[in-house]
ROTI-168627 format. One record per residue (C-alpha): residue in one letter; z, x, y. Coordinates in steps of 0.5 Angstrom, whole numbers. Each point is the difference from the previous one (the first is absolute). Example, Ala and Ser with C-alpha at 12.3 -4.5 7.8 and 13.67 -1.06 7.14 Angstrom:
! residues 2
<code: A&pz: 16&px: 25&py: -9>
<code: S&pz: -2&px: 2&py: 7>
//
This chain:
! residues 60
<code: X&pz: 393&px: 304&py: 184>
<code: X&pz: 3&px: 7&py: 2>
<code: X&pz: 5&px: 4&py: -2>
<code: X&pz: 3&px: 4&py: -6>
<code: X&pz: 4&px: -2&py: -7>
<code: X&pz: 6&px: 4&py: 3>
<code: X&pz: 0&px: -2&py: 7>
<code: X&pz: -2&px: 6&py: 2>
<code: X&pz: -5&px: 2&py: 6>
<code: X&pz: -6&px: -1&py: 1>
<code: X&pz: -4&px: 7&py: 2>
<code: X&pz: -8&px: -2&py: -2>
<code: X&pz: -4&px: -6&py: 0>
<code: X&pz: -7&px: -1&py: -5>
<code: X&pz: -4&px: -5&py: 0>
<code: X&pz: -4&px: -1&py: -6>
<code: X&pz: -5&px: -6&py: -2>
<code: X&pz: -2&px: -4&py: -5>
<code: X&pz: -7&px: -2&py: -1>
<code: X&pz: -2&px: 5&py: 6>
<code: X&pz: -7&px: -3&py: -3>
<code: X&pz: 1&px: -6&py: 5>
<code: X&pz: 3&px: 3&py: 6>
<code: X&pz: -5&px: 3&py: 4>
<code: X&pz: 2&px: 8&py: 3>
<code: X&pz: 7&px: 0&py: -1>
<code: X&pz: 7&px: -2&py: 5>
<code: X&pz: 2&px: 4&py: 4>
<code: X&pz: 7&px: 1&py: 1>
<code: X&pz: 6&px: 5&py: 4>
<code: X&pz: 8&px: 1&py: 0>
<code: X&pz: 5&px: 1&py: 5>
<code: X&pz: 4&px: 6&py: -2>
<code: X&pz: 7&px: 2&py: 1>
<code: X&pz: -1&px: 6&py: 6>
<code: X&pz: -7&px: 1&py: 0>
<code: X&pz: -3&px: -7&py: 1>
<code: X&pz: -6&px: -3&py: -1>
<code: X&pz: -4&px: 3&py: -7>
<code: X&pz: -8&px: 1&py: 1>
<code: X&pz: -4&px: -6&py: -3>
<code: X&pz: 0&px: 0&py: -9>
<code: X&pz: -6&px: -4&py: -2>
<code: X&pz: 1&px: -3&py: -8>
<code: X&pz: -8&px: 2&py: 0>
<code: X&pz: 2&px: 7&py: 0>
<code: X&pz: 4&px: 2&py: -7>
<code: X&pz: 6&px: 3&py: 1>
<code: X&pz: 2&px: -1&py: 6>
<code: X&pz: 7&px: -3&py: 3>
<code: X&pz: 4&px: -1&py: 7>
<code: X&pz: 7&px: 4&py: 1>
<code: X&pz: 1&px: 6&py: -3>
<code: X&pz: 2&px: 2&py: -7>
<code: X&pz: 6&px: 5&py: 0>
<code: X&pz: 3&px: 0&py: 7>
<code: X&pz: 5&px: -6&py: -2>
<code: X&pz: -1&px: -3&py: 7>
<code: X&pz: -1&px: -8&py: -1>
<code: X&pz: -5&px: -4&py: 2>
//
């Protein structure tokens, strides 16, 4: 499910696994944002990383 409490946009996905010990790698992932298009490829192999942009209020 995506969204937010307060119906807000959406600016930034991260994706984050749970018991990554039975994944092997990672999933990798993109999103589509409002005037830029696509996002370079996110990995939840790698900490920290997300697809869309942080502070730039423009959606997903």
């Amino acid at each position: 499910m995506a969204g937010t409490k307060d119906d807000l946009r959406m600016e930034t996905i991260q994706l984050k696994l749970n018991n990554a010990k039975n994944v092997a790698g990672g999933i990798k992932y993109r999103a589509y944002v409002q005037k830029l298009g696509w996002t370079f490829w996110a990995d939840t192999a790698i900490s920290d990383t997300y697809a869309g942009t942080k502070g730039k209020s423009l959606r997903v």
